[in-house]
N, C-alpha and C positions, 0 to 999 in steps of 0.2 A: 504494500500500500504506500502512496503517497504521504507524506509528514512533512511540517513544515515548523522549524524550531525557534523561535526567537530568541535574543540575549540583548543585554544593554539596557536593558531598566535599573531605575532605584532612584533615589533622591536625590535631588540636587537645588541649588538655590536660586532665586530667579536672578535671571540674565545669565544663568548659566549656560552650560552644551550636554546633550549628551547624541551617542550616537547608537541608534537601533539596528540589528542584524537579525536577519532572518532567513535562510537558509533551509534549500528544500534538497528531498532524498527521499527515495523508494526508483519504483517503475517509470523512469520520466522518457518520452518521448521529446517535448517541447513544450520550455513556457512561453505564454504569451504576456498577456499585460500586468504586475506586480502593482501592487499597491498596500495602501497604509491606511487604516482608521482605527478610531480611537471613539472611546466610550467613558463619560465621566460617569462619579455616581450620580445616580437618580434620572440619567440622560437617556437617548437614544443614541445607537451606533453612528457616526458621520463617517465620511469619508475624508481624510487629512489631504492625499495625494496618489497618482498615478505613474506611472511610468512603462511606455510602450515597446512591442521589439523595434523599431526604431530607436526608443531613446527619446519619444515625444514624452514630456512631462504635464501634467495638471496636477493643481494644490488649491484647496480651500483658502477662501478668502481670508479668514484668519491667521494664517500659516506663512502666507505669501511673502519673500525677503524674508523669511527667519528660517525656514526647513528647506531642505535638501535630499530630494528621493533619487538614487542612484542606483544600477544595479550592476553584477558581474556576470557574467551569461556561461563564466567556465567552470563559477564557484555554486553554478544555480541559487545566489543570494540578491537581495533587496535590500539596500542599507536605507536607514531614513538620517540625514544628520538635521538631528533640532539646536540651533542658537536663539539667545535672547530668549529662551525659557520663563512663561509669565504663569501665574498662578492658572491660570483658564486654561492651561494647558497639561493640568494634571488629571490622568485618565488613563483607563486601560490600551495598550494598545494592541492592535492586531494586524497582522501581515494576511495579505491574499494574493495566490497568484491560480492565474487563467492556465491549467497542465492539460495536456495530452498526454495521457500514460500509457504503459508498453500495449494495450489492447484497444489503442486509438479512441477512447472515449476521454469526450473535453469535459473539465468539470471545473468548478469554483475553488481551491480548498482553502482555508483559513489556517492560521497557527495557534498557540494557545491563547496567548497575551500575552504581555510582559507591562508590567506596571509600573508609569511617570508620576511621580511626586513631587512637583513645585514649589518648597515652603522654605522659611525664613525661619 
């Protein structure tokens, strides 16, 4: 099966950096579009950013000039680098990427989260 791992969470203070990794493994055929959202508490899922097999990027308006979605295509990973880290920006996050896996079915998958704390 397809898995998909994240690393790079915990605390940090605002205006700070951190950076998100997230890395996929099992049956992969081909990923296509990666991307990043993030869930506070009490919130609904958003979408933070994208990033396409081109390398076209989209980000939420809030994010815009502070994050950074990039990927590696030989590490099959999705980095998100977050600066200028503000309190509204503490929340679960979760990586998804667009796979084809070895028996040619496209699917969505998600990772677990990894959880941003913003505080002072």
């Amino acid at each position: 099966q397809v898995q998909l791992v994240e690393s790079g969470g915990g605390l940090v203070q605002p205006g700070g950096s951190l950076r998100l990794s997230c890395a996929a493994s099992g049956s992969i055929r081909s990923i296509y579009t990666m991307g990043w959202y993030r869930q506070a508490p009490g919130q609904q899922r958003e979408l933070v950013a994208t990033i396409t097999t081109d390398s076209s990027t989209t980000y939420a308006d809030s994010v815009k000039g502070r994050f950074t979605i990039s990927r590696d295509n030989a590490k099959k990973t999705v980095y998100l680098q977050m600066n200028s880290l503000k309190s509204e920006d503490t929340a679960d996050y979760y990586c998804k990427m667009t796979i084809r896996s070895s028996d040619y079915v496209v699917a969505g998958v998600w990772g677990q989260g990894t959880q941003v704390t913003v505080s002072s």
